[in-house]
VEXGU-407738 format. One record per residue: residue in one letter; chain; y, x, z of N, C-alpha, C, O in turn. Coordinates in pm, 1 decimal. Atoms other than C-alpha are relative to their C-alpha. Layout:
BEGIN
<'A', 'A', <Y, X, Z>, <Y, X, Z>, <Y, X, Z>, <Y, X, Z>> ...
//
This chain:
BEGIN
<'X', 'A', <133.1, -11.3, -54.3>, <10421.8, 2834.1, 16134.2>, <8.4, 57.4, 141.8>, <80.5, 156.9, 150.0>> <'X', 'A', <21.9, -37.4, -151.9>, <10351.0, 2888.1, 16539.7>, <-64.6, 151.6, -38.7>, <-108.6, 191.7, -146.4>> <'X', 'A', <55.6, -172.5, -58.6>, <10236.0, 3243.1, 16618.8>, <-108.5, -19.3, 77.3>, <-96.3, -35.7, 198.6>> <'X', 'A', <130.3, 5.0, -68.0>, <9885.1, 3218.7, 16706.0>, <-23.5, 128.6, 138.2>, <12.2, 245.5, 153.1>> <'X', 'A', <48.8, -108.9, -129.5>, <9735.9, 3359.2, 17053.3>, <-53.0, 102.0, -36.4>, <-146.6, 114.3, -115.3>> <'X', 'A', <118.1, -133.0, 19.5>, <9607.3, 3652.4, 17038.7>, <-48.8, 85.7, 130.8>, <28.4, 120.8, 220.1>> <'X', 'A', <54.2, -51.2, -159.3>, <9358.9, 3818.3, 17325.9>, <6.9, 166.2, -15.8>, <7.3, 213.0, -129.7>> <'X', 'A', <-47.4, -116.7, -11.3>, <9418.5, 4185.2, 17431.7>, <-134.3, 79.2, -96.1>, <-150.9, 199.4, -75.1>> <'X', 'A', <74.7, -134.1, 120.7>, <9152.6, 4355.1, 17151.2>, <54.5, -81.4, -151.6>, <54.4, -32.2, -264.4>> <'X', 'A', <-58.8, 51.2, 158.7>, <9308.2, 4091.0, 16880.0>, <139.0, 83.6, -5.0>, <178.1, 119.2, -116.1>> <'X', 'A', <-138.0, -46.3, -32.8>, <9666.0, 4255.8, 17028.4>, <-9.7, 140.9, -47.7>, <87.0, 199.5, -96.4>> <'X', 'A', <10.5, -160.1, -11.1>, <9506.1, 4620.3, 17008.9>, <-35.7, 11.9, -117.7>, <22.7, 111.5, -160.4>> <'X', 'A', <37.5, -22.9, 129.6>, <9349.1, 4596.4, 16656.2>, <168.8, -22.9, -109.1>, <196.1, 26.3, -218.6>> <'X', 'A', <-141.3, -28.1, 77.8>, <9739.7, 4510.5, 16556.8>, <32.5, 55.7, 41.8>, <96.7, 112.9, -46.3>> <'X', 'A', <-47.1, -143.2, -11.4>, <9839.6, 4764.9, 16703.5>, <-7.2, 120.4, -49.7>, <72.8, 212.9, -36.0>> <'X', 'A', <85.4, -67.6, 90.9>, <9628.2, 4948.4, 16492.5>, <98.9, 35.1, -140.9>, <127.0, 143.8, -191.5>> <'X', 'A', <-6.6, 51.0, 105.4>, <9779.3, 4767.5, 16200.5>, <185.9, 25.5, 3.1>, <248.1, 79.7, -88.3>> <'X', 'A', <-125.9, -3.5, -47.1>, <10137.9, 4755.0, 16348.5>, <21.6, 169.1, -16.7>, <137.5, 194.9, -49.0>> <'X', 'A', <-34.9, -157.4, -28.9>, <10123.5, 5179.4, 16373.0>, <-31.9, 82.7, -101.7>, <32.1, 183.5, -131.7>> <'X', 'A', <59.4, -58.0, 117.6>, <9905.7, 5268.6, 16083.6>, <65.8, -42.3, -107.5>, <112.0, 54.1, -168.6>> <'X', 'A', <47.3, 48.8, 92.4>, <9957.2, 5039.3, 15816.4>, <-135.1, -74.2, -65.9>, <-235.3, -86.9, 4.5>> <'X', 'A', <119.5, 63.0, 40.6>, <9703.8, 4866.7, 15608.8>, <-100.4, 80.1, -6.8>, <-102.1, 187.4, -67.1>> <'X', 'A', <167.5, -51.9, -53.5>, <9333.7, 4941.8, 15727.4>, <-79.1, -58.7, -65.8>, <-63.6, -157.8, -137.2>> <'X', 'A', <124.4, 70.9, 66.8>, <9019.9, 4886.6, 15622.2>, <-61.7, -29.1, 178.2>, <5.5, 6.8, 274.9>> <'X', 'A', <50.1, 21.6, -116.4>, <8783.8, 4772.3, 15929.2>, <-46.3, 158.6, 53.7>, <-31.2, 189.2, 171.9>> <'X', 'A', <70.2, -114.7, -46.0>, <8627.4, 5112.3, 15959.6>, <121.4, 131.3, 68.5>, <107.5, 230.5, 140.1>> <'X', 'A', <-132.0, -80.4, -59.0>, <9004.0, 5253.5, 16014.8>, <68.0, -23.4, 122.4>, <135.1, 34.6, 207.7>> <'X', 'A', <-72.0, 102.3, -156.0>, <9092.3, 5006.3, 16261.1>, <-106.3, 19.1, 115.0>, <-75.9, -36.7, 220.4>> <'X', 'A', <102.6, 9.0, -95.5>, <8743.0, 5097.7, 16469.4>, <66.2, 130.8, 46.9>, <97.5, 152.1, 164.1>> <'X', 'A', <26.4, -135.2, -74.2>, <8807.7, 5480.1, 16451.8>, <183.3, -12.1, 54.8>, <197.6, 97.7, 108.7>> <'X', 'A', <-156.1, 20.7, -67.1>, <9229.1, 5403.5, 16580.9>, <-40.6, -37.1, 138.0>, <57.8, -58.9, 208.7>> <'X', 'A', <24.7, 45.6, -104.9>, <9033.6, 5304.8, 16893.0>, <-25.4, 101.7, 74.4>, <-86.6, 172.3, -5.8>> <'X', 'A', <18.9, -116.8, -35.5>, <8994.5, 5609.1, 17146.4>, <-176.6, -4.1, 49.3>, <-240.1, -87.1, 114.4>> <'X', 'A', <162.5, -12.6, 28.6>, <8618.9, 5737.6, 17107.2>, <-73.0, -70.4, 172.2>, <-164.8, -152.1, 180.0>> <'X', 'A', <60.4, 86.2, -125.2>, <8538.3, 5625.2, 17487.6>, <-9.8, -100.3, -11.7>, <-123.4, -140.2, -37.3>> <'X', 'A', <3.7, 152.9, 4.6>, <8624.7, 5280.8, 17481.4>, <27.5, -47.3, -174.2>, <120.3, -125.5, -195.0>> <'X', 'A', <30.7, 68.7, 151.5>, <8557.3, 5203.5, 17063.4>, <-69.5, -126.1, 17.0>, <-145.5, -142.8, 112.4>> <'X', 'A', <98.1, 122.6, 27.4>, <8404.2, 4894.1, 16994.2>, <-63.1, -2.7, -62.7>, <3.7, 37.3, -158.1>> <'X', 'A', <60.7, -1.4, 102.3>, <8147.5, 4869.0, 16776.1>, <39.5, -42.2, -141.1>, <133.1, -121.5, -131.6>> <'X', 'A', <-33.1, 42.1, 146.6>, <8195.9, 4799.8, 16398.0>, <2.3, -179.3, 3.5>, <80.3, -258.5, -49.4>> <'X', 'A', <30.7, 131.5, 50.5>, <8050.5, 4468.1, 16434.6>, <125.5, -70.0, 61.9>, <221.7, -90.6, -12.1>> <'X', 'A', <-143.9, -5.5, -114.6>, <8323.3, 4375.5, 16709.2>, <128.8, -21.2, -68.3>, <191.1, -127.0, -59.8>> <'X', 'A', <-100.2, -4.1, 88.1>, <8591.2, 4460.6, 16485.1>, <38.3, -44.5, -119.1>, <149.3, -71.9, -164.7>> <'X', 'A', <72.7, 114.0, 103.0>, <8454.3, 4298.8, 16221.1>, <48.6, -125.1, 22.3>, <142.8, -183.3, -31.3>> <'X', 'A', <-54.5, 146.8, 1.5>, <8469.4, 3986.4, 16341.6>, <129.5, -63.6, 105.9>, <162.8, -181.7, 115.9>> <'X', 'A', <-113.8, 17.6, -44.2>, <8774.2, 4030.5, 16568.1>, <106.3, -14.3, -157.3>, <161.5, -121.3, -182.9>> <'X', 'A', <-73.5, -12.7, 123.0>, <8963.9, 4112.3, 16225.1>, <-16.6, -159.1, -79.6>, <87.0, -212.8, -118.8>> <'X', 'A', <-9.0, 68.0, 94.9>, <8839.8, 3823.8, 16032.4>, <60.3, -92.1, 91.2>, <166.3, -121.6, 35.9>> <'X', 'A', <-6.1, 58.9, -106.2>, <8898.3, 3600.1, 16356.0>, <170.2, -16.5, -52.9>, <219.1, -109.3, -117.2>> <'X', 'A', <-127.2, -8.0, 32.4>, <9271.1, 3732.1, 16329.6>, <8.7, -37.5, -163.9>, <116.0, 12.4, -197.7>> <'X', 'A', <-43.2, 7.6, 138.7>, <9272.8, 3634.0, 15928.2>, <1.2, -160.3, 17.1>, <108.9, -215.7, -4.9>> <'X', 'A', <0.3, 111.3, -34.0>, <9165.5, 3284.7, 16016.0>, <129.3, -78.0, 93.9>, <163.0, -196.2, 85.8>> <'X', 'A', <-121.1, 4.4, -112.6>, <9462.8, 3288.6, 16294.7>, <146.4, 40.6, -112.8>, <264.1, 22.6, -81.5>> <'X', 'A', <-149.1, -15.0, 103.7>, <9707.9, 3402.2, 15943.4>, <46.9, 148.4, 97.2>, <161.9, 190.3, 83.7>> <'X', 'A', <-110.9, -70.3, -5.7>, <9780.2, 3684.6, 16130.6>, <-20.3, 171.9, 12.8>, <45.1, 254.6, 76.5>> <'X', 'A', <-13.5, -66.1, 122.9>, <9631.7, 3940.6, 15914.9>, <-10.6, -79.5, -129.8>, <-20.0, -200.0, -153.4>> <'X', 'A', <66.9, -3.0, 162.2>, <9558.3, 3957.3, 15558.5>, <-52.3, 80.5, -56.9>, <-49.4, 190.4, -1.4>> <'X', 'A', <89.3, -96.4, 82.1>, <9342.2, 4126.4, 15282.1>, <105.2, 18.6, -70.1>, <173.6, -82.2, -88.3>> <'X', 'A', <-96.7, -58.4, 110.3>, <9583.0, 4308.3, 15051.9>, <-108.7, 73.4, -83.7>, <-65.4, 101.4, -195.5>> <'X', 'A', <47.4, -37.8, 183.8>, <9309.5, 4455.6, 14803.8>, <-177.5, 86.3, 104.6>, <-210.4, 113.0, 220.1>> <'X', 'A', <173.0, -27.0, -57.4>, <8911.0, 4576.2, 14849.8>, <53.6, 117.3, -85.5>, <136.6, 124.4, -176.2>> <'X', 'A', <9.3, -119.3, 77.7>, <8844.3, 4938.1, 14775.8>, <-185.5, 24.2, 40.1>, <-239.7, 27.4, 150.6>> <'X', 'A', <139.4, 25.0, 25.7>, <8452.4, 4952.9, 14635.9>, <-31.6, -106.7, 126.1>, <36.0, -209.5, 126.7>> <'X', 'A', <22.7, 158.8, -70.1>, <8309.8, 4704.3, 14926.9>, <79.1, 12.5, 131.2>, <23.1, -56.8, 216.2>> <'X', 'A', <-91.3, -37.8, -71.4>, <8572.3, 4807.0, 15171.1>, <105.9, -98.0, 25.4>, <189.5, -9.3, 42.8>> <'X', 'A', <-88.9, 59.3, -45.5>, <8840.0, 4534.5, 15260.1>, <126.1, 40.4, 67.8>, <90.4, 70.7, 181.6>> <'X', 'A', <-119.0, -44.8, -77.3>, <9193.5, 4633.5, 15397.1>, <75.8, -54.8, 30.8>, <145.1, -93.1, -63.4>> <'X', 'A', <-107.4, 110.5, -100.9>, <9407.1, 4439.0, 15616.9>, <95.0, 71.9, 9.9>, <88.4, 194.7, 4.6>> <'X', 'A', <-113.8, -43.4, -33.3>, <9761.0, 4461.6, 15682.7>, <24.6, -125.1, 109.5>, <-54.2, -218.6, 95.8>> <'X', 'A', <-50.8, 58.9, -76.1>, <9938.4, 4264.1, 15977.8>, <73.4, -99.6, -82.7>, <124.9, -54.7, -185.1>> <'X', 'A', <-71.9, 56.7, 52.5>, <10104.2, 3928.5, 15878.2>, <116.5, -64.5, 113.9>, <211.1, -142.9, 107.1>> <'X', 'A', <-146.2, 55.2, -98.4>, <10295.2, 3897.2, 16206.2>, <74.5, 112.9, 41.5>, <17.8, 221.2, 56.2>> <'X', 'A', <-54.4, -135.6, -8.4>, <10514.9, 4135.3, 16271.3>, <17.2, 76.8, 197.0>, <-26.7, -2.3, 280.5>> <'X', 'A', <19.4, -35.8, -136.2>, <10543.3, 4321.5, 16636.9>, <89.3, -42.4, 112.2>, <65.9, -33.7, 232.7>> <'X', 'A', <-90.9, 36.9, -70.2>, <10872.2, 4175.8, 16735.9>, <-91.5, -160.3, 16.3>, <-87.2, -195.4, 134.2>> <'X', 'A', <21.3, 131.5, 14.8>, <10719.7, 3832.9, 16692.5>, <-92.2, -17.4, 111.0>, <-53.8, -111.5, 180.5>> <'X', 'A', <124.3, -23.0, -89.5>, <10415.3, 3882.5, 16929.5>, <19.0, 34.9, 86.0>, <-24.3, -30.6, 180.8>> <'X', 'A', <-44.4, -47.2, -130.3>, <10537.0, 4059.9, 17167.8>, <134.5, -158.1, 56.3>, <108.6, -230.7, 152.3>> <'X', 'A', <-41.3, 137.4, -21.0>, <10803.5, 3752.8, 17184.8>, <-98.2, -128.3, 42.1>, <-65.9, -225.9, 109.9>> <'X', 'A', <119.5, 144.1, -25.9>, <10492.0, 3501.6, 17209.1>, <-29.1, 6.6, 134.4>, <-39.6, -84.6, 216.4>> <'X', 'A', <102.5, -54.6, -151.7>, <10346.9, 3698.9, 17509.4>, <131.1, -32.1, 82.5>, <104.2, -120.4, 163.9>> <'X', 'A', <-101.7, -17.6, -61.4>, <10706.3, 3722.5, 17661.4>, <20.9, -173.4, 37.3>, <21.4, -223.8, 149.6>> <'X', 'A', <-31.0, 165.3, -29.5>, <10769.6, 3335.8, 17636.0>, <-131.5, -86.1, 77.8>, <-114.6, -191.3, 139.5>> <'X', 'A', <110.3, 8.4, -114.4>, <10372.7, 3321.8, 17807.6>, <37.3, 4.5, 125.1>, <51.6, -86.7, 206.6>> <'X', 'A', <-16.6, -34.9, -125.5>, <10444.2, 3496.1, 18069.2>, <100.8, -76.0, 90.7>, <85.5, -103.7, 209.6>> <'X', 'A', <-114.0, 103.9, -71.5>, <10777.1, 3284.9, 18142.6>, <-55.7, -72.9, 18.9>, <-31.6, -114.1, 132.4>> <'X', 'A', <37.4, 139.2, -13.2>, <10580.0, 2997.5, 18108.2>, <-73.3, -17.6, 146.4>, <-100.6, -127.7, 194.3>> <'X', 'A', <83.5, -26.5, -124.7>, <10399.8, 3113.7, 18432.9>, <80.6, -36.6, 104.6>, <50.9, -65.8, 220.5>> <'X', 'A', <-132.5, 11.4, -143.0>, <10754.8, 3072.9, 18605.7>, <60.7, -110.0, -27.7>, <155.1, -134.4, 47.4>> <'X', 'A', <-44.7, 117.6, 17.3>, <10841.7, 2778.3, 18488.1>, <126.8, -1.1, -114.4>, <193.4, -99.4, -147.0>> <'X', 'A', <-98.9, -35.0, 86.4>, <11077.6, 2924.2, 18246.7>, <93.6, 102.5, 50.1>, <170.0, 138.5, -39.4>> <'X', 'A', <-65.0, -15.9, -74.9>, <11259.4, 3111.9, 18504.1>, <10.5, 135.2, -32.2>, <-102.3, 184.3, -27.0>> <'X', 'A', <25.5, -118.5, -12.9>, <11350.5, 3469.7, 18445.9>, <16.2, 121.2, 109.5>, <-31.3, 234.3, 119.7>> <'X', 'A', <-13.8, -95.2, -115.0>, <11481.3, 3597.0, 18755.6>, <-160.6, 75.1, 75.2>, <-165.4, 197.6, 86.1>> <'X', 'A', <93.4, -48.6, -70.7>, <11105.9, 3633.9, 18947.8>, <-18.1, 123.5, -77.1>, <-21.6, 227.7, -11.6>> <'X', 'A', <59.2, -134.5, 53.1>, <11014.7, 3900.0, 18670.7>, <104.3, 96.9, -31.2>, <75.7, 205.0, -82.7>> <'X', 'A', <-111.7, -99.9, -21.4>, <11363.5, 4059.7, 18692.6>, <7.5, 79.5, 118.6>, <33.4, 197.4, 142.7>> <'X', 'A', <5.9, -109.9, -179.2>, <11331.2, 4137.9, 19063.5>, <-125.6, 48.2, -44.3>, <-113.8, 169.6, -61.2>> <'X', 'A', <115.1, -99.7, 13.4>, <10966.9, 4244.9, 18977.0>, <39.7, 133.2, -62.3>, <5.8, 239.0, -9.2>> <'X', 'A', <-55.7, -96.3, 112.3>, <11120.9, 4470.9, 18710.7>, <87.4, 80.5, 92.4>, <55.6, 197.0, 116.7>> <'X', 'A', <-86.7, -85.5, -66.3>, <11402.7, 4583.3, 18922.7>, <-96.8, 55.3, 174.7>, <-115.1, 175.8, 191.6>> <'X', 'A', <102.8, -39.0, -118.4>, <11181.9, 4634.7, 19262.0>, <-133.2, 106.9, -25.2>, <-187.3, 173.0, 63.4>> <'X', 'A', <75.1, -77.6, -2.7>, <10932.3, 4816.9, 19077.9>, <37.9, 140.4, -97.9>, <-41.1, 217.2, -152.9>> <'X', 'A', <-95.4, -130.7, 19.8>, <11199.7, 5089.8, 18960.9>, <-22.7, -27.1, -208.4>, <17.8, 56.5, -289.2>> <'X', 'A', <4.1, -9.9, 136.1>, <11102.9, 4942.5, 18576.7>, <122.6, -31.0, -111.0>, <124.8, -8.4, -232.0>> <'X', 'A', <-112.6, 3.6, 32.0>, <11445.9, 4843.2, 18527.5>, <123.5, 45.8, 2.2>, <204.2, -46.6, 12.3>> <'X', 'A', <-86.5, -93.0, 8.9>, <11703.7, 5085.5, 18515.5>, <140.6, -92.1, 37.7>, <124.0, -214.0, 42.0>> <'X', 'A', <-133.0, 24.0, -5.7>, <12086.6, 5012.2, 18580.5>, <37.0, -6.7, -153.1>, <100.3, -95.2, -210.6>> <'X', 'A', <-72.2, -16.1, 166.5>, <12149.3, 5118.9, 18217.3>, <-68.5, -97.9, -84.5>, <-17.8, -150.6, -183.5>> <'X', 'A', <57.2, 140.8, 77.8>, <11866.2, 4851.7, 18114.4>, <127.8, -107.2, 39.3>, <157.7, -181.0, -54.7>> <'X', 'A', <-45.1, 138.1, -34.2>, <12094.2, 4593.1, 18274.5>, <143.9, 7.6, -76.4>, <215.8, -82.6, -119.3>> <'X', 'A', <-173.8, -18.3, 67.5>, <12424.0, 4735.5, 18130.0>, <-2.1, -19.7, -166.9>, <91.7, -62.3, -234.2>> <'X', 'A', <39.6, 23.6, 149.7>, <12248.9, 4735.1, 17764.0>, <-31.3, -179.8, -7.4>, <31.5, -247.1, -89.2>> <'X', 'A', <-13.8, 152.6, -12.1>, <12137.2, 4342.8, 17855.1>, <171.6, -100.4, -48.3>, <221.2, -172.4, -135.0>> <'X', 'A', <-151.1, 39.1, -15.0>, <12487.8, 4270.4, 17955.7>, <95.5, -27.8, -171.2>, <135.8, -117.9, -244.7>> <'X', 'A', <-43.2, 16.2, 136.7>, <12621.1, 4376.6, 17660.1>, <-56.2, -78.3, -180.1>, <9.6, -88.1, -283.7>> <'X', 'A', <64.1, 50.7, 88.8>, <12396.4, 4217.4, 17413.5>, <6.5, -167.4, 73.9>, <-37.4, -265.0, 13.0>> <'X', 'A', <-42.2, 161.5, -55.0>, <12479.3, 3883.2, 17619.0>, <120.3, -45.1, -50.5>, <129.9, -146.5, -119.6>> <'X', 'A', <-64.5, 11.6, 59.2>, <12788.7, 3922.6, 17552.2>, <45.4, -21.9, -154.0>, <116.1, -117.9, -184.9>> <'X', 'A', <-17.9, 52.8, 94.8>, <12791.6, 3974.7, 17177.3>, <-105.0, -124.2, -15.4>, <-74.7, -178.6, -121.6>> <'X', 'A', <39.0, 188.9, -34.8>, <12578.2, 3618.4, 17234.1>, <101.7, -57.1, -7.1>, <142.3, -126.8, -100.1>> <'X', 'A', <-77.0, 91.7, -25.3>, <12816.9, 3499.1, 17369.5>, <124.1, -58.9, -134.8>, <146.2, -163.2, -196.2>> <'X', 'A', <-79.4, 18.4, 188.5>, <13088.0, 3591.0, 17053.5>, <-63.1, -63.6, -46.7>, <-21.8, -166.1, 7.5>> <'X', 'A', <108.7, 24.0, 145.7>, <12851.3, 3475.1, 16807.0>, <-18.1, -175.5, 44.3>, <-2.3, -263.3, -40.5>> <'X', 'A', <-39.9, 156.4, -21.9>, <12844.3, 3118.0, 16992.8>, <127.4, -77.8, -18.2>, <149.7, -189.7, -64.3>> <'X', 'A', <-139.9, 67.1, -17.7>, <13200.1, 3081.8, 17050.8>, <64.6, 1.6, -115.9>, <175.4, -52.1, -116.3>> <'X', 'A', <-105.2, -9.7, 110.9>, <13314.6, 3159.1, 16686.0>, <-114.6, -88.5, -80.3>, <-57.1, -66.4, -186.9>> <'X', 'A', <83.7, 107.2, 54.7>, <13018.0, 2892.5, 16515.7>, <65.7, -117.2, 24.1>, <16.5, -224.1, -12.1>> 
//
């Protein structure tokens, strides 16, 4: 199954879901910081929105209460957005590497941890 889009309050209500565990809607409103909350209704139908999208689910009603858990997991999503954003470059990853490295968000030791995880890539091809 594709990994449905999700827009930055469908992203933040799993985040919710991703940090807490399984919520009810009224858990997933107050996980929102009291300034910028959304209303109940909001969340409401962002939530079911995401159930229709598969990517929550209801795991069990408590009295008329409903509780969702996440059915995509956080590596997966964050991967979706990541392969977005490439798509902006044509696939290309260098532009958002110099962004990364130019705007001090990429460390030396990020690139030395890369490196090495390229490498065991690389093993893992050459002995298949």
């Amino acid at each position: 199954m594709a990994l449905p889009k999700l827009t930055k309050l469908e992203l933040e209500i799993m985040g919710a879901l991703w940090s807490r565990g399984a919520l009810s809607i009224r858990e997933i409103q107050e996980a929102f910081p009291e300034r910028r909350r959304p209303a109940y209704t909001t969340v409401q139908t962002t939530v079911y929105r995401l159930e229709g999208k598969k990517a929550v689910r209801r795991v069990k009603k408590i009295s008329n209460a409903h509780i969702f858990e996440a059915a995509v997991s956080r590596n997966a999503a964050q991967g979706r957005l990541i392969d977005e954003l490439l798509g902006f470059f044509g696939g290309r990853t260098q532009p958002v590497m110099m962004h990364f490295i130019e705007s001090g968000k990429l460390t030396l030791d990020d690139v030395q941890e890369a490196e090495k995880a390229l490498r065991r890539l690389a093993g893992k091809d050459k002995s298949q």
